[in-house]
C-alpha positions in Angstrom: 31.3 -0.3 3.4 29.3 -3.8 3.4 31.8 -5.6 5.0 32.1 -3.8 8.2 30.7 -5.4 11.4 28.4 -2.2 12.0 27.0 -2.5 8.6 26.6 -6.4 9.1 24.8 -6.0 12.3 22.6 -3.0 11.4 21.5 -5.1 8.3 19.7 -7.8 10.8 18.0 -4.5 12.4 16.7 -3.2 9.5 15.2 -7.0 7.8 13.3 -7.7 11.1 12.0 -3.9 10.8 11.5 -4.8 7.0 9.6 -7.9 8.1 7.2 -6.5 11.1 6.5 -3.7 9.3 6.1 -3.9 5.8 5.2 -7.6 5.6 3.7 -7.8 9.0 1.4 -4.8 8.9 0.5 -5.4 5.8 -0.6 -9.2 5.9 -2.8 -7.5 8.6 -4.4 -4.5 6.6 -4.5 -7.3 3.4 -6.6 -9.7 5.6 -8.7 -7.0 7.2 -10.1 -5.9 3.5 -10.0 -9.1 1.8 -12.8 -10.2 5.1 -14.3 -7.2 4.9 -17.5 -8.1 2.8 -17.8 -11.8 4.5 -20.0 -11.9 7.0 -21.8 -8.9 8.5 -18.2 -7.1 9.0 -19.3 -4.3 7.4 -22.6 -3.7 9.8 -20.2 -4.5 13.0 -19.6 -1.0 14.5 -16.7 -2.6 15.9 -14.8 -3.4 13.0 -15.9 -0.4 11.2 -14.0 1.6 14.2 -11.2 -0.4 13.9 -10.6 -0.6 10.1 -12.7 3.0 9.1 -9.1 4.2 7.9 -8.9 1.9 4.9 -12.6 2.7 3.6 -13.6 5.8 4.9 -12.2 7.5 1.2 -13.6 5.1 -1.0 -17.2 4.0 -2.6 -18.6 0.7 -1.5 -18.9 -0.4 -4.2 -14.6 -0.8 -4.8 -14.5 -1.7 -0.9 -10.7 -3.4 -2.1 -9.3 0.1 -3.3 -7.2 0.1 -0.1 -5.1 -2.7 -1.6 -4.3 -1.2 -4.9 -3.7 1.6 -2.9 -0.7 -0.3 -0.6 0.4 -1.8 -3.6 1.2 1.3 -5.7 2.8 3.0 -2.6 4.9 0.3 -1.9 6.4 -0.3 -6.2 6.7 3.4 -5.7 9.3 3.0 -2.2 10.2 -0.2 -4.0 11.4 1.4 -7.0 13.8 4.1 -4.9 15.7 1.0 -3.0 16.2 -1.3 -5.6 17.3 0.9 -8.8 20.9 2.9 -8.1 20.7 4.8 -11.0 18.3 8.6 -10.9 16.8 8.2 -13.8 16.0 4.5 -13.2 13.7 5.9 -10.2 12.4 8.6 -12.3 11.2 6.2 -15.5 10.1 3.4 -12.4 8.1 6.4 -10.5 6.4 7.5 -13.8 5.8 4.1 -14.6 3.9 3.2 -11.6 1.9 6.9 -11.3 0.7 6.7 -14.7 -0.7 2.9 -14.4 -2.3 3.9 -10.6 -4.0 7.0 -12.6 -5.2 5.0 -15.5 -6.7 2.5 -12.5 -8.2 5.4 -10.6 -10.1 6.9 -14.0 -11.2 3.7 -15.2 -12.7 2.3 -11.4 -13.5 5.3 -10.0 -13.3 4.9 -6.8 -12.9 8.0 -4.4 -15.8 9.4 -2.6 -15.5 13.1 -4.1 -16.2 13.4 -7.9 -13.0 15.6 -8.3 -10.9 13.1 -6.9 -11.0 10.9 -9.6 -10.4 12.7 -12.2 
């Protein structure tokens, strides 16, 4: 199965889709939250429009939610491509939810009170 030339040549496909997407958009989210405070970003209509997606469901005052956010859906997707075995996944899914949710109780940091619970 690995060695065919179809598999070989769908391979460079899919790590240059790995690469613009995954790493690509998300150097650009990462920068775009990590400069959100400098400056007067956040009074900038402009860049309020443009980035509203990654703050709008948060508080201000954990403005940086968005990247624990990214993180824990990407160790979950991570989790489902790298371990073969089910049960793997299921213990590495768990594993991941249950930190996220302890994060998300002890900061907080949804908008609505019942989200955070």
């Amino acid at each position: 199965c690995w060695s065919s030339d179809e598999w070989q040549s769908m391979l460079a496909v899919a790590l240059l889709c790995i690469l613009v997407y995954c790493i690509g958009f998300g150097s650009i989210f990462t920068r775009a939250i990590i400069q959100a405070p400098q400056g007067n970003n956040f009074a900038d209509k402009a860049y309020q429009m443009r980035w509203k997606f990654l703050f709008i469901k948060f508080r201000a005052s954990v403005w940086w939610w968005a990247l624990v956010f990214l993180a824990k859906n990407f160790l979950l997707n991570l989790g489902f491509v790298v371990m073969a075995a089910g049960v793997a996944q299921l213990y590495w899914a768990m594993s991941v939810t249950m930190v996220y949710t302890a994060l998300v109780v002890h900061f907080q940091p949804y908008r609505l009170r019942l989200a955070n619970l």
